[in-house]
C-alpha atoms as one frame of an Amber mdcrd trajectory, in Angstrom:
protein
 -11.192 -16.139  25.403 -12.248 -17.422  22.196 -11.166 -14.959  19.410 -11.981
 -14.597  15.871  -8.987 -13.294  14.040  -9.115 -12.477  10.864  -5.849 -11.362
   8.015  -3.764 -14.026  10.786  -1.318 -14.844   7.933  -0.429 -11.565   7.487
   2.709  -9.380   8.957   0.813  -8.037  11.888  -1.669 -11.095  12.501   0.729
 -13.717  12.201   2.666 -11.764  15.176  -0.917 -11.164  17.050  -1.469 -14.946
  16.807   1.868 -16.075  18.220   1.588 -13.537  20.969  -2.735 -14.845  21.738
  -2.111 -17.867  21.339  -0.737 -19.109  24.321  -3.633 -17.779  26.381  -6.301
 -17.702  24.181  -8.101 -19.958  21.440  -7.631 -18.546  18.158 -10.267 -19.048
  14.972  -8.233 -17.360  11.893  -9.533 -16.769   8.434  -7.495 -15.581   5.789
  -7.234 -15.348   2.108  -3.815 -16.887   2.499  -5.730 -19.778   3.606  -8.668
 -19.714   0.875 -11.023 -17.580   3.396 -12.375 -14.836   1.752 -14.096 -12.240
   4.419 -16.533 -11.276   2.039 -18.005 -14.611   1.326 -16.056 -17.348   4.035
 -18.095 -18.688   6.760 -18.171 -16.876   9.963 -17.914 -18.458  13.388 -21.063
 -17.150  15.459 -19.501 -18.185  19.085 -16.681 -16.478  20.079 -15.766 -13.802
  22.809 -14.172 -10.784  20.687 -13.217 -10.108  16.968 -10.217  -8.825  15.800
 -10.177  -8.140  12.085  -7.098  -6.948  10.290  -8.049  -8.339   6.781  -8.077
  -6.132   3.911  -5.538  -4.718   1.578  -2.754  -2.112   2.219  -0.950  -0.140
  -0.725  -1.201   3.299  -2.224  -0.195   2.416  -5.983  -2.176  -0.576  -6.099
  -5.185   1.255  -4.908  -4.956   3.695  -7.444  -4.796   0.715 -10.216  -7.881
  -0.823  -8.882  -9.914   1.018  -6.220 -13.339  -1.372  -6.636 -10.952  -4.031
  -5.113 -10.546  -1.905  -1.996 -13.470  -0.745  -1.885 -15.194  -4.495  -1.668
 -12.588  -5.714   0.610 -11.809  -2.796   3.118 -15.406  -1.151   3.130 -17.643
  -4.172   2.407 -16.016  -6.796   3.956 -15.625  -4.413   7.285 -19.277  -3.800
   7.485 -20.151  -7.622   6.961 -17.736  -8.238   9.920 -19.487  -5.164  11.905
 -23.096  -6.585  10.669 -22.189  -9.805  11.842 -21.039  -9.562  15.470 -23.675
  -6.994  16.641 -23.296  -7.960  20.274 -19.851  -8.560  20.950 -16.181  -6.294
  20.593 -14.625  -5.710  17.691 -11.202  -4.660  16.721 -10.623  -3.317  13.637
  -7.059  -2.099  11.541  -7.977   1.136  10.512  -4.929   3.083   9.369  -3.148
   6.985   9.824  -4.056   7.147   5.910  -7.310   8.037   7.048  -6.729  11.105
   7.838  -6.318  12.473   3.968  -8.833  10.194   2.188  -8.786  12.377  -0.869
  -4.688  11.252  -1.731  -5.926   7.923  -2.718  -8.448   4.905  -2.707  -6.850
   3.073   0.087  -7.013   6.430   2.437 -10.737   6.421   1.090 -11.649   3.091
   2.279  -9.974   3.336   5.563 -11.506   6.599   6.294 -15.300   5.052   5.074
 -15.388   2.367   7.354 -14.949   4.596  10.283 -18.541   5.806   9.680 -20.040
   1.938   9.357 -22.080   1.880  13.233 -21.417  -0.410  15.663 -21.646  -0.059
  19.600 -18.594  -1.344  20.802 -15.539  -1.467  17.957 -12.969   0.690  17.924
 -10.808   1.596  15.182  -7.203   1.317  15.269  -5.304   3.588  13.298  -1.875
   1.907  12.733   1.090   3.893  12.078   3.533   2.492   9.503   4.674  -0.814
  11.126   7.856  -3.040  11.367  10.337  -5.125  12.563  13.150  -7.933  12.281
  11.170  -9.742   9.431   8.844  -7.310   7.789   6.064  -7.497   5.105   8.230
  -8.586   1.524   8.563  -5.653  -0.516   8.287  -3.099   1.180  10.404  -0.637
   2.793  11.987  -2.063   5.733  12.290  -5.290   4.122  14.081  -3.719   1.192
  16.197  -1.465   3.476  17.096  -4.902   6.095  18.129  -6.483   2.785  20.544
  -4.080   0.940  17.671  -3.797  -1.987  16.794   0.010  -1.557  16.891   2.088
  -4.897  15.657   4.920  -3.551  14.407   6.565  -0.555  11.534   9.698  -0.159
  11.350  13.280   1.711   8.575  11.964   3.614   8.502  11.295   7.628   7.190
   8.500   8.788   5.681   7.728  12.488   7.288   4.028  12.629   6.155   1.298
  14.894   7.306  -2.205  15.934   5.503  -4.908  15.453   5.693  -6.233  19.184
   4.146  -2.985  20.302   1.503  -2.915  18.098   0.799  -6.739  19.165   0.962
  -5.443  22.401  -1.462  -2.393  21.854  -3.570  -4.497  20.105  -3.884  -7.242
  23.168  -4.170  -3.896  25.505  -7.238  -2.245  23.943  -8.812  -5.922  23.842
  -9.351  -5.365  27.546 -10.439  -2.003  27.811 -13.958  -0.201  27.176 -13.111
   2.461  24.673 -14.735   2.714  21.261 -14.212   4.877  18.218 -10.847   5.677
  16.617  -7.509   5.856  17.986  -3.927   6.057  16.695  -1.362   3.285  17.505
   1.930   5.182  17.027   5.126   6.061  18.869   4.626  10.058  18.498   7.836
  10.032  17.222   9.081  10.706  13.343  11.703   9.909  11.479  12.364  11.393
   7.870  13.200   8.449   5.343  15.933  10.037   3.284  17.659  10.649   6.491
  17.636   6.820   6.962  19.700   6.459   3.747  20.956   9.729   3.088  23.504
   8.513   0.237  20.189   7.239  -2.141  18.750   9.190  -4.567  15.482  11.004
  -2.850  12.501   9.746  -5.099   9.683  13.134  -5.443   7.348  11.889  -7.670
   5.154   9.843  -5.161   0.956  10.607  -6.286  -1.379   9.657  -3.380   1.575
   9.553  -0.572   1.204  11.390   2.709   4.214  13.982   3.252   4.265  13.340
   6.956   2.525  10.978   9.491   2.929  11.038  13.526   0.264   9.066  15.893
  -1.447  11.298  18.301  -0.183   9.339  21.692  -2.310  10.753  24.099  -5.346
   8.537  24.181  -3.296   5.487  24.068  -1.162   7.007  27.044  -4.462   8.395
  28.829  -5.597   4.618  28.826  -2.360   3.515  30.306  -0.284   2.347  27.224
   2.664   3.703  25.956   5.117   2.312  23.244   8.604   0.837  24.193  10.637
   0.314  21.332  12.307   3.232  19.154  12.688   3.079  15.545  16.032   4.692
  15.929  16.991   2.185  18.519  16.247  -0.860  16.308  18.131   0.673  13.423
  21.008   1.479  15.220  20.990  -2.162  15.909  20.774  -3.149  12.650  24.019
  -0.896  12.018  22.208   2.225  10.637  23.162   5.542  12.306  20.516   7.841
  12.026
């Protein structure tokens, strides 16, 4: 197949790519690489579209929601717009489900409602792995730079499943939103239980755990445990 990927310099597209690659023919745009969504040139002849550009980040939203807005929302529907007639993938996020906690949520809950007749809408779950996105938590906790850790509990999945899920629902017919998850929480000051527990956290979610069952009604389940991987990485949870 001939797929249009774009975000594939980021954490979870740079994994997709290296996993697609070896089967497929990959056209990536990316900011990274001076390809703006909302303005770069689209290629009008490939097979599927899987579009994980846009910008993550509670605090940052709050600072400047018109940037989210513009890239999630409006540079969603110009993908959507765009490839009419073929399937799309697109990252939607769990922070949909409480749009009102910040403009991030917001966006990812809006372009839910942009029409199309054969997307679907992933809903990733807070993901991971051995070399995670810079800044933030896991790539603080991997390297000994944690200050603080939160009450909150976190549905936490692995990179290699989610490129995994991702290649999965590729294949299959089902549109609309779904959750890309484990099912399974974990409660981050339990991670690091001797840091101080950080409460003043405006726009967070208190709690987030993928509904599993449509993914698992479809015939895809998860593999790798958060708990697993940490105790791995000499954390006992």
């Amino acid at each position: 197949m001939k797929i249009f990927l774009t975000g594939d310099k980021g954490f979870i597209g740079s994994n997709l790519k290296i996993h697609l690659e070896t089967h497929h023919e990959i056209v990536g745009a990316d900011i990274k690489s001076n390809k703006d969504i909302l303005n770069c040139n689209l290629p009008d002849d490939v097979d599927i579209v899987i579009h994980l550009a846009g910008i993550g980040g509670v605090r940052e939203s709050l600072a400047d929601p018109k940037k989210y807005w513009d890239t999630n929302v409006e540079g969603t529907k110009r993908i959507l717009d765009f490839y009419k007639d073929i399937r799309v993938l697109v990252a939607g996020s769990s922070s949909q489900y409480e749009p009102h906690l910040n403009p991030y949520a917001a966006s990812k809950h809006v372009i839910e409602n942009i029409p199309h007749p054969n997307v679907c809408f992933m809903r990733f779950h807070t993901v991971y792995g051995p070399t995670p996105r810079k800044n933030m938590f896991f790539d603080k906790l991997l390297n000994n730079e944690l200050e603080y850790v939160t009450s909150h509990e976190r549905d936490f999945i692995h990179v290699d499943d989610m490129v995994k899920a991702i290649e999965f629902l590729m294949f299959e017919k089902f549109t609309g939103p779904i959750d890309i998850g484990t099912g399974e929480t974990i409660k981050i000051s339990d991670i690091k239980p001797d840091l101080p527990i950080k409460t003043n956290t405006i726009g967070e979610r208190k709690r987030t755990c993928a509904n599993t069952v449509p993914l698992k009604s479809l015939g895809f389940e998860t593999t790798i445990s958060v708990y697993d991987f940490l105790r791995k990485q000499g954390i006992n949870v």
